[in-house]
Structures are given as structure tokens and as C-alpha cells.
N, C-alpha and C positions, 0 to 999 in steps of 0.2 A: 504493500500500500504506500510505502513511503521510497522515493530513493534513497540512495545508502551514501553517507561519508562519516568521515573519522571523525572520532572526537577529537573535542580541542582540550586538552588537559592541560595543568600548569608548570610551565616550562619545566624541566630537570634541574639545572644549575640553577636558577632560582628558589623551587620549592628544598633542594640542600642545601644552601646558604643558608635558610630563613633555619632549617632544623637544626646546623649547625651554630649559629650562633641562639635557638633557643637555653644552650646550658650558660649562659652570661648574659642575655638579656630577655626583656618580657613584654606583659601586656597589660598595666594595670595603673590604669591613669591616676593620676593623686588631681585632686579639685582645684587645689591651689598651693603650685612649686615654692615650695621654700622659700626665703632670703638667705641670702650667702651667710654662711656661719653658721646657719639653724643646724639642731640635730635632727635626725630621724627619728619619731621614735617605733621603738619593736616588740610590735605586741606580743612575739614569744616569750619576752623575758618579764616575769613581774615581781614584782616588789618582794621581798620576803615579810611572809605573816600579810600580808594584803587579802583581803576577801573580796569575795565578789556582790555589790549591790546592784539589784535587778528593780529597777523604780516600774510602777506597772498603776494603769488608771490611767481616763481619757487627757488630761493633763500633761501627764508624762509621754504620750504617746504623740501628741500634738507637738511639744515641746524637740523630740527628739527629730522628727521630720522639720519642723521650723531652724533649727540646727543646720541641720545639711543642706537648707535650701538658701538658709542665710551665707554659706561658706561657697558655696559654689559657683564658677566663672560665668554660666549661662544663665540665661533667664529660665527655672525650672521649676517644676512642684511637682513634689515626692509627697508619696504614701506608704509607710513602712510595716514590717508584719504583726507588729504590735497594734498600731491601727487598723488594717486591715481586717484583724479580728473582733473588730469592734461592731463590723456590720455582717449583716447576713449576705452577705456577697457569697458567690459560690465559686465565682472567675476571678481572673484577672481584670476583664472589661468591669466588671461589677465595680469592683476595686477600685479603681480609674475613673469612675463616673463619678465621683465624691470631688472631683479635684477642680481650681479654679478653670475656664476653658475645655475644660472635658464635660464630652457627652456620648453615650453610646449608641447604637442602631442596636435592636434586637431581634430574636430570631424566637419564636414562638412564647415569649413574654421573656427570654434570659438574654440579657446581656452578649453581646456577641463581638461586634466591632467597635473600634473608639474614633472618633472624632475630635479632631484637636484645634480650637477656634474656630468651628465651625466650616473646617473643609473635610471632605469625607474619605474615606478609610482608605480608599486605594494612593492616596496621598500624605500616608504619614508610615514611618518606615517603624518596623519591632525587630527587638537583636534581644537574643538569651545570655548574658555573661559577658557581652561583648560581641557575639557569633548572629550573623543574620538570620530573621529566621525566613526560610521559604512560605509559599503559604500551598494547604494540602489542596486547595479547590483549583480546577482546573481552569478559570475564566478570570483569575484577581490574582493581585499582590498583595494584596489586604490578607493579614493575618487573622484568623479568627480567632479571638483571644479566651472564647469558652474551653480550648480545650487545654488552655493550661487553669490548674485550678490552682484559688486561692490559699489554700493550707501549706505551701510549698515555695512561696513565696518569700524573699528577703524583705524585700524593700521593688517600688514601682517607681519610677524617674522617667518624667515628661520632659523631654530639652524642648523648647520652646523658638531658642534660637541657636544655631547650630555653629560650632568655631571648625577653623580649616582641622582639624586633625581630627571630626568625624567624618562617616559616610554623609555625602551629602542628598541620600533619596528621600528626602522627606521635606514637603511644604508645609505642613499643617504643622507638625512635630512628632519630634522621634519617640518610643516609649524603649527601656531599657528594662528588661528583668532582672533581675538580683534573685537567685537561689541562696540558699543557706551554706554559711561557709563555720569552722570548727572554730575561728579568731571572732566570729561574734560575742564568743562567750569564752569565760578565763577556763574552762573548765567540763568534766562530763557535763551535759545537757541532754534532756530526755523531755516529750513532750509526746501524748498522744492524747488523740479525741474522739472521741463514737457521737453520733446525732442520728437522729429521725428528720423525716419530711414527710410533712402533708398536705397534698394539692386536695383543695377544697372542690373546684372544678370536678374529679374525678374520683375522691376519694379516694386516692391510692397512696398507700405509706412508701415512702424511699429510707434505706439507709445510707449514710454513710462514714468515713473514719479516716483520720491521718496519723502516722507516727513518725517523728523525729529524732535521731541520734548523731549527737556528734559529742568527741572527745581529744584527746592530743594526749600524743606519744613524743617518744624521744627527746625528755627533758622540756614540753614543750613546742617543739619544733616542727613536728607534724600535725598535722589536724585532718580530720577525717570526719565528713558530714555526711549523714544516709537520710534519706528520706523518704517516706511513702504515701499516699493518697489513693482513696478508691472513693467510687460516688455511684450511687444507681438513684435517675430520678427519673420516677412513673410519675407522667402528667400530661394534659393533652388543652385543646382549644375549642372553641366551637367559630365560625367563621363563617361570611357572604361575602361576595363578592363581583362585582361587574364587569373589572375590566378598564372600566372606562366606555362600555359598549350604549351610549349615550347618544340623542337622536333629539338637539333640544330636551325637552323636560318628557321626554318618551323614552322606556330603557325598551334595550330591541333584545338584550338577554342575563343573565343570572348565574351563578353558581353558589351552591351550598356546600358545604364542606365540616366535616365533621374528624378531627386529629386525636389518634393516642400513639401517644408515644415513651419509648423508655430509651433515656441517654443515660451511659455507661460512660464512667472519666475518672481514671486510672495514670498515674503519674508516680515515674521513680527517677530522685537524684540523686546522682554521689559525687561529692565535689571533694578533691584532697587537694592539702595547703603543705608546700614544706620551706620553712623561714629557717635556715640553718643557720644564718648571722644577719647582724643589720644591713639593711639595706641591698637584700638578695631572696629573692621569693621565687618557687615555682609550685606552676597550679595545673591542675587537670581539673575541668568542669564537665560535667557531662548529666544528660538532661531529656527523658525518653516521656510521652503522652500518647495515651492514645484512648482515641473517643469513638463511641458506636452510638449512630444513633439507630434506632430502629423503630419505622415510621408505617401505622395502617392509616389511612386517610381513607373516608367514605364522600363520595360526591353527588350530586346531584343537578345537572345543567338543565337550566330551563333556557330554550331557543325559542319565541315567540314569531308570529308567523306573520305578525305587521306589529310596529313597536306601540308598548301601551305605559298610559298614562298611568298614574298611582292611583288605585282603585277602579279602574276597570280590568274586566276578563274579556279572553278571547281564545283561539287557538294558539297550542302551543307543540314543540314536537321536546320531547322530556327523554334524558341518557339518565342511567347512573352509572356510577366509576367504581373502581378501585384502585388505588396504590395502595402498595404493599412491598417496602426495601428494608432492609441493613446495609447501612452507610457507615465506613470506618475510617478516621481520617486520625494519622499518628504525626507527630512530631520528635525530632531526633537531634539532639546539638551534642556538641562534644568539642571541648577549647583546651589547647597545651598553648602553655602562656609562661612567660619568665622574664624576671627584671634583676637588674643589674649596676646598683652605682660604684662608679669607681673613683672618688674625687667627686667636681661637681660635672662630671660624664652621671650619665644614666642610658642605660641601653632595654630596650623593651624589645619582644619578636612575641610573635604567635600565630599558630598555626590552627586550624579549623573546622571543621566539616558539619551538613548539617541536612537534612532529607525530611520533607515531609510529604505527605501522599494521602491520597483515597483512595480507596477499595468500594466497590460496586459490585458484591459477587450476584449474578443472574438474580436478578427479584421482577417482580411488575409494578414498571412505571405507570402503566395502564390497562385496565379491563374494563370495556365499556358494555353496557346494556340498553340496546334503542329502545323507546315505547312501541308496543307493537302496534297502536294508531296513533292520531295526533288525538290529544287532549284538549278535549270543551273547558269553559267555562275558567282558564289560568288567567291569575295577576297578579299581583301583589300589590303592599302597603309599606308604608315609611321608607321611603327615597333614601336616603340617608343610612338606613340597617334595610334592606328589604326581605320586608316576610313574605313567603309565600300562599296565596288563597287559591283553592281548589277542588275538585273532584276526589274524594277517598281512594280512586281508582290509582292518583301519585303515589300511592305508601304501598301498593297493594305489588310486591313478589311477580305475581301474575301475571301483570298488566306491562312486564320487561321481557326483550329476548336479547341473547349474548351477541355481540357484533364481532367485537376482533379483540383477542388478548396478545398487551405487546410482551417480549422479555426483552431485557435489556441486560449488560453488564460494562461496568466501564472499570479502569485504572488510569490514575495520575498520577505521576510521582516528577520530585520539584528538588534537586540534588546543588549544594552549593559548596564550594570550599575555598577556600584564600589563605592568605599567608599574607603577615602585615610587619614591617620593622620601624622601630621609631627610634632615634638618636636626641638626647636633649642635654641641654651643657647649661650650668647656670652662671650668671655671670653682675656683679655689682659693682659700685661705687661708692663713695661717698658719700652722699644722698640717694641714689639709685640702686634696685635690683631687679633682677630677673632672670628668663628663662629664653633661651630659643630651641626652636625645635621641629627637625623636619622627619618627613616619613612616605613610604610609600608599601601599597596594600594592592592585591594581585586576584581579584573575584572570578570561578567561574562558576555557571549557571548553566541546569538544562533542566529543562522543562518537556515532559512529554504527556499526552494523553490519547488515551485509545476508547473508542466506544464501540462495544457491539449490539444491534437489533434485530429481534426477527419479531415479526405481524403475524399470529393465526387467525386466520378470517374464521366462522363458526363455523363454515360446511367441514373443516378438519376434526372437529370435535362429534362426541356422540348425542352431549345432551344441551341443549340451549336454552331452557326456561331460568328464566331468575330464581325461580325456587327452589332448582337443584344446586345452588352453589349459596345459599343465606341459613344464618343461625343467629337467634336472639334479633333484638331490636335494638337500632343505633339511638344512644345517649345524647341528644341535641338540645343545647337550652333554646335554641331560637325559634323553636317548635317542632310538631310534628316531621318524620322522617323518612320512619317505615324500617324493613327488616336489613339486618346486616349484611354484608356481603362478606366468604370463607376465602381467603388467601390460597387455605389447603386443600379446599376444594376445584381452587382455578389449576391449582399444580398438579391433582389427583389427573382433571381433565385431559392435561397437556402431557400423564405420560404414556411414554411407546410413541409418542410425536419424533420424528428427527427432525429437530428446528432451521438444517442443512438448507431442506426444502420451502424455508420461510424469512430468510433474510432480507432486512431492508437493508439494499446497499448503499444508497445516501446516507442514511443514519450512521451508518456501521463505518463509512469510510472520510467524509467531508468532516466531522466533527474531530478527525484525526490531525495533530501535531506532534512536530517536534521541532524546540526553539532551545536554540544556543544562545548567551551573554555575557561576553567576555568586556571585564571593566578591569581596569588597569588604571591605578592613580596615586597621585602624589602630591604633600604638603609641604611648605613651610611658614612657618610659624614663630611670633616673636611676644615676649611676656614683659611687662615691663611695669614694676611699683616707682612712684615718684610720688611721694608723701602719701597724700589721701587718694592718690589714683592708682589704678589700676589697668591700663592697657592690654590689648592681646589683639593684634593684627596678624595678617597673616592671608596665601593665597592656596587653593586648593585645584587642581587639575585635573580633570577626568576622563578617561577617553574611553568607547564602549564600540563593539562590533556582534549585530546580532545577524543569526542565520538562522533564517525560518523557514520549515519544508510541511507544505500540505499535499492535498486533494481538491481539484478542481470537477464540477461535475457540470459541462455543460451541453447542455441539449441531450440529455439521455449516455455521453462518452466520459469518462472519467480520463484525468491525466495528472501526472505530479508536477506540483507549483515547487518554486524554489527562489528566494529570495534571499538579498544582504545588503546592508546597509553598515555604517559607520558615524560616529558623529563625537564632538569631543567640546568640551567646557570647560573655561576659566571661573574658577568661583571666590573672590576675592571677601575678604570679611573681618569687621572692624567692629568691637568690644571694646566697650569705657565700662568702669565702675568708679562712684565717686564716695567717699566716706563723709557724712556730714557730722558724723561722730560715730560711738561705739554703737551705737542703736539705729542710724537710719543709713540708708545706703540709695545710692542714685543710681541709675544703670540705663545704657543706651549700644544698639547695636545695628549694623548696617552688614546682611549678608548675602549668602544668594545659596540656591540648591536646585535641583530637579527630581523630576519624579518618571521615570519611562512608562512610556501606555502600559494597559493591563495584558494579559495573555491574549485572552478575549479580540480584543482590537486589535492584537499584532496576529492572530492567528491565521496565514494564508488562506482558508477553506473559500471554498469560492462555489456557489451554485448560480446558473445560469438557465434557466426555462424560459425559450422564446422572447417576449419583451421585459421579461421580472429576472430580475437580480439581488442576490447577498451574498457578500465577500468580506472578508477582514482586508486590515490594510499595515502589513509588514514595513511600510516605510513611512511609518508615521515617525515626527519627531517628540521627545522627552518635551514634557510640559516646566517651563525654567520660571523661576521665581526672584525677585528682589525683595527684600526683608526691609523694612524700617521699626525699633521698638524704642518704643523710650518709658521708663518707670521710676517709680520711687517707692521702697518699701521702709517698713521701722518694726522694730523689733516695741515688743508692750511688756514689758516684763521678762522675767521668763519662759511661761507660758503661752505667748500672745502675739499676735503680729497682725498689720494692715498691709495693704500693698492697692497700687495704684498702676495699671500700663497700659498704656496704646500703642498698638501696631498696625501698619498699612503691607501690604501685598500685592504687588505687580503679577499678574501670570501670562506668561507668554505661548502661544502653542497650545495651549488646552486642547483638550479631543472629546470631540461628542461627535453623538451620530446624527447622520444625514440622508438626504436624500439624493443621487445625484442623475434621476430621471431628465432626460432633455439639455442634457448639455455633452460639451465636450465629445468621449468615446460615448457615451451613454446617450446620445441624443435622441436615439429612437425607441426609448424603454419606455415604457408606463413604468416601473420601479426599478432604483439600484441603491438598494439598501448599505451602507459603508459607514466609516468612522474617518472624519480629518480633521486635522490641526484648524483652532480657529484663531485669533487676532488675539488681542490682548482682554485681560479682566484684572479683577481687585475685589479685596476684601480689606475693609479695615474696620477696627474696632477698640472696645476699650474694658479691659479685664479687670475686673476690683475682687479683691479678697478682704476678709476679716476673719479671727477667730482668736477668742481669747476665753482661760481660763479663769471665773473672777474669784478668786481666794482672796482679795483684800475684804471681802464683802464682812459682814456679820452673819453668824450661824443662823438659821441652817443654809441659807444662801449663797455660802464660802462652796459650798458644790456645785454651780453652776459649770455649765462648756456650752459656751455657745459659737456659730461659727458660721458664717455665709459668705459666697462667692457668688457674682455675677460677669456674664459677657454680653454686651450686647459689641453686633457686628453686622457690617452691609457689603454684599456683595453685587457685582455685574460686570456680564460678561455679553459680549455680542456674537450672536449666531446663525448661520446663515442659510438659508435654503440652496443647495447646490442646482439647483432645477433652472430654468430659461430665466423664469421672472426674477431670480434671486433673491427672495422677500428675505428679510433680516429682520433682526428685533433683540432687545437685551431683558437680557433675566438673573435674577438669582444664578450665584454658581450651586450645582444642584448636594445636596447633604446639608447645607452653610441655614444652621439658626439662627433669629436678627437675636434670640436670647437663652441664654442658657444660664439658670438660676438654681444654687443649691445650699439648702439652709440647714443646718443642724440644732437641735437644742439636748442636751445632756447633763446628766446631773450622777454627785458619786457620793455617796455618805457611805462610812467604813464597807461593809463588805459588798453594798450594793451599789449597780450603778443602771443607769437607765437612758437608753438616745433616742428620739425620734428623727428622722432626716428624711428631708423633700425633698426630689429632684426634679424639674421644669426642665421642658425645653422648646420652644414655640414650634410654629410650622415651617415646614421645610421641605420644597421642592424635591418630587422622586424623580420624575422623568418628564420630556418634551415629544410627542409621541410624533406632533407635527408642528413645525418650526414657524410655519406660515398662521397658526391657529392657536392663540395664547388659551383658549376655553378649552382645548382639550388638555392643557397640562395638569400632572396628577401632582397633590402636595399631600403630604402628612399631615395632619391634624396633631395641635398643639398638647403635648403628655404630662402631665403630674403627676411623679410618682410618691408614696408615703410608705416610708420603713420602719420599724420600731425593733430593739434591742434591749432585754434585759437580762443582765450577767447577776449573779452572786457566788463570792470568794468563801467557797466555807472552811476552805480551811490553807494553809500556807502554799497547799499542792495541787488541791482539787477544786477545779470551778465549774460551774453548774449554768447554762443561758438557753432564752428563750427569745425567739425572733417569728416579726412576720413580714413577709413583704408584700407588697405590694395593697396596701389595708383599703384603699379604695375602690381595689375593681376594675383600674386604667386599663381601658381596652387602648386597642390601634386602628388609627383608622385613615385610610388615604380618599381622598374625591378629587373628582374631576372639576375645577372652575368653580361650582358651586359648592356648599356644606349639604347642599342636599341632592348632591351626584355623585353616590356612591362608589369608587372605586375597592374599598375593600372595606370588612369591618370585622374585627376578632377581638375574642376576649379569652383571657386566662384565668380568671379568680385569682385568689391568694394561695400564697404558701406558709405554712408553720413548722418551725423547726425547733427541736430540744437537741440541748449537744453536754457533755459530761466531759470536762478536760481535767489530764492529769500533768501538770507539768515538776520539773525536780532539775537541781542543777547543785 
């Protein structure tokens, strides 16, 4: 299916250089380089008779992330594992969505991708330890950040603005993981948790459990972190949706959809530290997830036979479906890293690897059942959620016969590895010090995906009535349903079939890639204190060659596409910090980065039927960005901080999809569906945080925490219709909130403590269906979410908590142009969870 060339692996004498110099140098950036004189210090060595104080409560927890975000170069906000336990988060995305500028997309009510100032996920980059992560879905770069789960976690770090000696793929902001390392703590550390969950929606209990172990050996010196996590969560949706299949205020069709499902998420780390003297560390990280989700969905399409208004009936022709998959998507990172000072030399190397993927083993994407007539008397009510009204004969088994069941199987796998060296020297004066420091980092990248299909019409099968493949009645709060459909009865059907004689070979072969990305690049960089400043300038260079090989299918021939491109960037980037004293700080930054299309849009597939066309577009250019920030934060105490920032955003190149019917090669098409670079867009905005512990207060009030962050931000972008007339128009960049708000209020008297936390985030643009037509665009409807959390400490080891999410019932819900043009609507209920921790050290 594909033609055949070599891979591009990372040169020889380079990937040995990098391994040889890993026993003298590393990879493990310090926040902020010394001044000349300073000592190191090493956390192998401690004090004799020194004990270890573990400060613990939402105060301290806040305190300790306000710490690291006050000391560090970039503009960033951290959420550390001590907080993180604070909320009923399950993920990492969960995690994340607490933070100033963050906000999540979800995926059947959980948390799934992160948004960072309001640009959307295929535009902000995630690294595990340092190590990219690929992402397992075959159409995105976007990491799905459900499947690493929260119990597992060190610490979360948003970089906000990004300096020459990171990767520069990320516009919105980078998110960095921190796994558990054996130097977090002086000592053995032991920490496990057992919980329950209960989806109210479905009534199904889930368990789940983490355990933690780390210690140090060899006087010290070694350290050795183990980790584990398992989760099983039974819970499901209930769901309508249209489409957008809109006709003025006449919907012309429907779907009902009815989800259970059980996601499976499993995660193991082992991270070893060896600090054999000051100022010499080597580390191995390594970092395994893997998620199953396994998904029955029951459908219901109504096709109306001329479009009707809300509350009237008419003819209708009425399917029911089934899907029915196990979906497996794992993550892999693994980092050898070592550092090295010799004087004020410091040498850093590391080397990489990191694979993530889905598994699609043969399930049914679809089993449909026609009505065996058309249906009198269908309509429905409330535009907005539509119910359906009708004949008893829709719920009735009987009244369906089997049309065609598809199977499907697909694999993706997203393989990455590099080799990065960095050289820093520090160097002062008199009044002045600093650091400079150059590097260069060697990525490659492959991406493939396969899918298989085969369609059995019903004349292959023996029996066709709806009522030989249903058992029990589907659970639907949105109303009546009717009987369920049996997975194991569609597969009973299909066997002694050889599905040889049923392949669809469009499906099976155009949705096939394989995409090569080789990025090659290099910094330098300069650090510079001069009293109460702070500087770090510096220019980063990137040069990237991708090779992309599809399937072309036109007019009924298939043939292999094969495509390459190159392209390479300057990304120049300037950091001030101003000290107004020991408590407030100023900070401003001028950078730039890029973000390369998604799989999706680079993938060559190409179909061609007569005057209709859809193809991906392999020579798209990287969407490049110019950064403006400027802010002012202060420190409130110990406990407490405000902060203040605005940022603007140039984007160059953006890519959306088009139409490119009547122009050009395409002039004679009624459609050529494609993706191309558009002109210029922006976003800018202004980020406010507060959060303060008030212990000045008087009892019992001395236990407050309270804490809110707001962004509001605007974006536009111009876009163009590729067709004769070229109509254009500017809109929202599509993900971008004009606000994203999140409040906390918390309270802690001795052993008990208690949070309630909001998250808001207005409406925001999904999709553009037609460029020429602002009423058919689909927006999100505005979400508030509400969390509550209550721990109690009973005793120095054992803690006891109770959490519920989601307390109000926040469905999701997308429309077309109007709030009462339905594009989707679903709801999840709540979840309640008890969890039992035992921690010791």
C-alpha cells in the first residue's frame, strides 16, 4: 500500500558523541545559574542529626508552588503533587485546569486536552522529564493528557513564555511533567491510596489505587523512585445531537445516542538519581501509561423526509446503530541525562526515546438497522436539546431490519528520539554576573497509521430482524429508547464470514500514512544579573525536513502519493526581570516559536470522485508566532501572591480548512475539500491571579484559602474561501475563550480541611463548516464547573477524603449560530469519590 524507503535514523557519530560525553555531562536545567562564587548545594549530603519536616495543608501546598514560580526565569505557573491532591482530578489535564490561563477540552465529561491562553491543544507542546511526548491519536499533536494520571505526578509547569534553550513547538505554552524523583524527600518515602467512584448517571462503582516508593542507597547517593497507579472508571453519557443539519429554524435530521463506557488507566514509573559528589548527577527516567477505553454506544438517527419545524410531525425514515470498540492508547518515555561542573564549565547531554500509539483491535465502528417503512407522524421538541415525538412503533425491535455491519481495525504508532548537548560557563564582574550558554538537540519523528475495513451488506448474514441481535432496554434520561442492541450477537452473526470477500478499499487504504520529521537545532544563549535585573537573551534555530507517503484514490485507481518539503527558522528571544524589592518582581518578554500542522492536514490521502475532492496537504507551512508579555507579580506573605500580565500574539500561517472548488487546478469541481496556510491572526489578552492564605485573620477565620484567577483574551484571524468568488471574513481563532475564570474557597482547622473550586470558561468557536456562511459556525456553549473536596488527617499517616465533581450537572453543549440550533447536547451527572491514604517517611 505504501512505497518503501529507508529510514532516517540519527546520524552515528553524533548519537556516540552525545552517549559519550553522557558520563561528564547532563540534562537538568537549574531555574536560575548561580553568581560567580555561589556554592552548589547537594542534596545527597545532609546535615548530621537533621530531620526531615514535611509541612502539609492547602497553605503549604500553595506556598510551595508560589516558591518555584517566584524563582523561575519564565513567565510560568506550577501545580505541585501536594496540590494536586487537593482536588478530585483524576488526570493530569484535571490538574492543569486549576491554573491561571488554563483550561481544558473534555472528552465524555473528563478532562482530556489543555488549552493555554486560550489557543487550542494542537498548539501547545507536553514533554515527560524533559522527553517529548508523541501523541497516541493518529490525526493530532495534541497530547491527551487523560492518560497520564494524576497520583504519579511530581509537580505540572506551564512555561508561558518560552527562552532559546527550549523546544520551540508550542504557541499557546508548553506543559512539562515532573514524575517523582528519590531527592524529593531526605529519606525512605512510602505513600499508597485505595478510592471508590460513583457515576450517579449510571450507577456504576469504579475503583481505584496508587503506590509510591522511593529510598537512597549508597550513603545517600543513589535514589530510587517506583511508582504505580491503576484506575477503572465505569460511567457513561446520555447525548442528541444534529450536526448542525439546520434549514433556517427547520432541523432536516437528529441523532440520539446513548454511551457506556469503562476507561482503564494504568501507569508505572521508575526514575533512578545517582549524585556521587557535588555538582555531578546522573539520571534515568522512565515513564510507561496505558489507557483502554472500551466504548458500547447505542444510536438512533432520525432522517426527516422534508425539514420540520419544532413541534410539528411528518414522515421520517428512522436507523438504529451500534458501536461497539476497545480503544488502547499507551505512552512510553525513557531519559539518560547527566550533568557535569567543572569550575564554572557545566556540561549537560541526554539522550531519549519515547513511543506512543493506539490499538484498534477489529471491533464495530458500525451496525446499522433501516426502518422497514418510513415512519408517520415524527418531530420533535426543544430546538436547543431535541426530544423526540412519535409513533411506539420507534422503540418497537420489530419495526428495524439489519442493513450492513462494518468491522474495522486500525494501529498508530508515533516513535520519537533525540539526543541534546548543552555547554554553559559562568562568568562575572564586579557589579555583574552570569551565565552563557549554547546547545544543540537532534529530533527524529515517525508517524504511521494503518486502517482496515470490511462492509457486510445483510444478504451475507442468516438473520436480519432487530430482535434477533437486542437484550434489555437502553438507559436514556432524555427519554424513551427502546431495546438494546448485543455486540455478541453482531459477532455471533459474522462468524464462518471471511471478511476477505468484504473489504472496503478506500477505507482500508487512503486513511493510510506514513510521515517522517527530522528537526535538527541549535541555541545560544546569554544570562546576565546587573543589580535588580535580570536578563537572558538569546537566538534559537530550527531546521525541519518532513517526508510524507500516502494513497491516492482517484476515479475508482489507486496510486502512491509521495511528498517532501523543508523549511527552517530563526527564533530570536529576549527576557527582563526587574526586582522592585524582595516581594515584587516585574517581568517582560519578546519571543517567537512555531507549531507544525497536525498529522491530519499533512497526511497525503487524496480521494478524487468525478467533480468532488478531499486530500490532505503535505506542504503546508508551520504556523510561527511572535510573543509580547509584560507583568508584575508580588509575593503576600508567605502564603500568598497577586500577579498581573498581558500578552499579544502574532500568528503567521495558521491552517484551516477550505474549500478550493473553482479555482486554480480545481476549477471544474463542485468540491475540493483541503487544508492551507492563511495570512496573519492575534490573540491578546490579560491574565490576573490571586491566592492567599489569611492566617493573620482571628480564629476561627485564621483557616481560610482562598484563590482566583482570571483570563480574559480576543482573538482574529482572516479566512478565506479558496473558490472563484473568494469571500473572506474574520473570526475567532477556533479553541480561544474571550474568558476563562477559576475561583477556589478552602478552609483547614486541625485535622480537617475542606475546598470548593469553580471553573468557567465562556464560548468558544468549534468549527467553520462554511467560510462564506458565519450562521452555520458551531460554538461551544459557555461551562461552569463546581468541585468540592473534603480530607480529614486522623492520624500522622492515615488520611481519609471525600470529593465530588462536577455538583451541578454541567452538560456540553455546541449550536449552530443560534442557542436554539442544536449542534450537540450531553450530559454526565456527577461523580463521588472516597479514597483512604497511607503515607510514612
Amino acid at each position: 500500500m505504501r512505497s518503501d524507503s529507508n529510514p532516517l535514523f540519527l546520524r552515528r557519530p553524533t548519537a556516540l558523541a552525545a552517549l559519550a560525553l553522557v558520563a561528564a555531562a547532563g540534562a537538568v536545567a537549574q531555574p536560575r545559574p548561580p553568581t560567580a562564587g555561589e556554592s552548589q548545594p547537594n542534596p545527597s549530603v545532609q546535615t548530621p542529626g537533621a530531620q526531615t519536616v514535611v509541612v502539609t495543608g492547602q497553605a503549604a501546598n500553595l506556598r510551595h508552588a508560589l516558591d518555584a514560580q517566584q524563582e523561575a526565569d519564565r513567565i510560568v505557573s506550577i501545580v505541585r503533587a501536594d496540590g494536586i491532591g487537593q482536588w478530585p482530578d483524576s488526570n493530569a489535564a484535571e490538574a492543569l485546569q486549576r491554573l491561571p490561563g488554563v483550561s481544558i477540552e473534555n472528552d465524555q465529561g473528563e478532562g482530556r486536552y489543555v488549552r493555554v491562553r486560550g489557543l487550542g491543544p494542537d498548539l501547545n507542546g507536553v514533554s515527560i522529564n524533559g522527553a517529548l511526548v508523541p501523541s497516541p491519536e493518529s490525526s493530532r499533536r495534541a497530547v491527551a493528557l487523560d492518560v497520564l494520571p494524576a497520583g504519579l505526578i511530581r509537580s505540572l509547569e506551564v512555561s508561558k513564555t518560552l527562552t532559546p534553550d527550549q523546544d520551540a513547538n508550542a504557541i499557546g505554552g508548553h506543559v512539562e511533567v515532573v514524575t517523582l524523583s528519590a531527592f524529593d524527600h531526605r529519606g525512605r518515602f512510602i505513600s499508597a491510596e485505595l478510592g471508590l467512584g460513583h457515576d450517579d448517571l449510571t450507577g456504576r462503582t469504579s475503583p481505584r489505587g496508587n503506590v509510591i516508593w522511593s529510598d537512597r542507597f549508597l550513603d545517600g547517593k543513589l535514589g530510587v523512585a517506583l511508582g504505580a497507579s491503576s484506575e477503572q472508571r465505569r460511567f457513561g453519557s446520555d447525548n442528541v445531537e444534529t450536526g448542525g443539519a439546520w434549514d433556517g429554524d427547520k432541523l432536516e435530521e437528529f441523532e440520539r445516542r446513548d454511551y457506556l463506557i469503562t476507561r482503564q488507566r494504568d501507569a508505572l514509573a521508575l526514575n533512578l538519581d545517582y549524585r556521587p559528589a557535588d555538582g555531578e548527577r546522573y539520571m534515568l527516567r522512565s515513564f510507561a501509561s496505558r489507557f483502554a477505553d472500551t466504548e458500547h454506544r447505542e444510536a438512533q438517527v432520525i432522517e426527516f423526509n422534508d425539514a420540520q419545524l419544532p413541534g410539528d410531525t411528518g414522515d421520517a425514515e428512522v436507523t438504529r446503530e451500534l458501536k461497539s470498540r476497545t480503544e488502547t492508547q499507551h505512552i512510553l518515555s525513557l531519559q539518560l541525562a547527566a550533568e557535569r561542573r567543572l569550575g564554572d564549565w557545566k556540561l549537560q547531554a541526554s539522550l531519549g526515546a519515547s513511543q506512543a500509539g493506539e490499538d484498534l483491535p477489529r471491533h464495530i465502528p458500525g451496525a446499522a438497522f433501516e426502518g422497514l417503512d418510513t415512519f408517520s407522524g415524527v418531530g420533535f421538541t426543544r430546538p436547543s436539546q431535541p426530544r423526540l415525538i412519535g409513533p411506539a412503533s420507534l422503540y418497537d425491535a420489530g419495526s428495524y431490519s439489519l442493513d450492513s455491519i462494518e468491522v474495522a481495525r486500525g494501529m498508530t504508532t508515533d516513535n520519537e528520539q533525540h539526543a541534546q548537548l548543552d555547554v554553559a560557563r559562568r562568568w562575572s564582574g564586579e557589579e555583574w554576573a552570569g551565565e552563557w550558554k549554547l546547545g544543540t538537540k537532534i529530533s527524529r519523528r515517525h508517524k504511521r497509521n494503518n486502517e482496515d475495513s470490511w462492509v457486510v451488506d445483510s444478504d451475507a448474514v442468516a438473520a436480519t430482524s432487530m430482535s434477533d441481535y437486542t437484550h434489555g432496554q437502553v438507559d436514556y434520561a432524555l427519554g424513551a429508547f427502546g431495546p438494546a442492541l448485543s455486540s455478541s450477537r453482531l459477532w455471533a452473526a459474522l462468524k464462518g464470514l471471511d471478511l476477505a470477500d468484504f473489504v472496503d478499499d478506500e477505507e482500508s487504504r487512503v486513511a493510510d500514512y506514513d510521515l517522517r520529521e527530522d528537526v535538527d537545532a541549535a541555541y545560544l544563549q546569554a544570562t546576565i544579573d546587573i543589580g535588580r535585573w535580570r536578563w537572558i537573551a538569546g537566538v534559537r534555530h530550527e531546521s525541519a525536513r518532513l517526508l510524507a507517503q500516502g494513497t491516492a484514490l482517484i476515479d475508482g485507481d489507486f496510486s502512491a502519493l509521495r511528498a517532501e518539503q523543508r523549511h527552517h527558522a530563526w527564533l530570536p528571544g529576549v527576557h527582563a526581570r526587574y526586582d522592585l524589592d524582595d516581594q515584587t518582581s516585574v517581568r517582560a518578554a519578546w519571543s517567537h516559536s512555531l507549531v507544525r500542522p497536525t498529522f491530519e492536514q499533512l497526511a497525503p490521502g487524496t480521494v478524487i470522485d468525478g467533480d468532488e475532492a478531499s486530500f490532505g496537504n503535505p506542504h503546508l507551512a508551520p504556523t510561527r508566532a511572535t510573543h509580547f508579555d509584560l507583568g508584575i507579580e508580588r509575593r503576600l506573605g508567605r502564603d500568598g501572591a497577586i500577579s498581573a500580565y498581558a500578552f499579544h500574539k502574532r500568528l503567521h500561517d495558521f491552517v484551516y480548512r477550505t474549500d478550493l472548488a473553482g479555482s486554480g487546478d480545481w476549477a471544474g469541481f463542485d468540491e475540493a475539500e483541503t487544508y492551507v496556510n492563511g495570512g496573519r491572526a492575534q490573540v491578546s489578552g490579560i491574565e490576573l491571579s490571586w491566592a492567599q492564605a489569611l492566617r493573620g485573620l482571628p480564629a476561627p477565620f485564621d483557616g481560610l484559602v482562598l484563590g482566583a484567577n482570571a483570563t480574559f483574551s480576543r482573538s482574529r484571524a482572516r479566512i478565506t474561501d479558496g473558490g472563484p468568488d473568494g469571500a473572506s471574513r474574520d473570526i475567532r481563532l477556533p479553541s480561544q475563550s474571550d474568558r476563562s475564570v477559576n475561583l477556589m474557597l478552602g478552609y483547614e482547622a486541625g485535622p480537617f480541611s475542606v475546598r470548593l473550586a469553580a471553573t468557567h470558561k465562556s464560548a468558544y468557536l468549534l468549527e467553520v463548516p462554511d467560510v462564506s456562511d458565519a450562521r452555520q459556525d458551531q460554538w461551544v456553549a459557555a461551562q461552569t464547573q463546581l468541585d468540592l473536596t473534603t480530607r480529614c488527617q486522623i492520624d500522622r499517616d492515615w488520611q481519609l477524603s471525600a470529593q465530588v465533581q462536577n455538583l451541578t450537572n454541567e452538560s456540553y453543549d455546541v449550536h449552530a449560530g443560534s442557542r436554539d440550533h442544536n449542534v450537540q447536547h450531553e450530559q454526565y451527572g456527577r461523580t463521588f469519590k472516597l479514597g483512604l491514604k497511607y503515607t510514612a517517611f
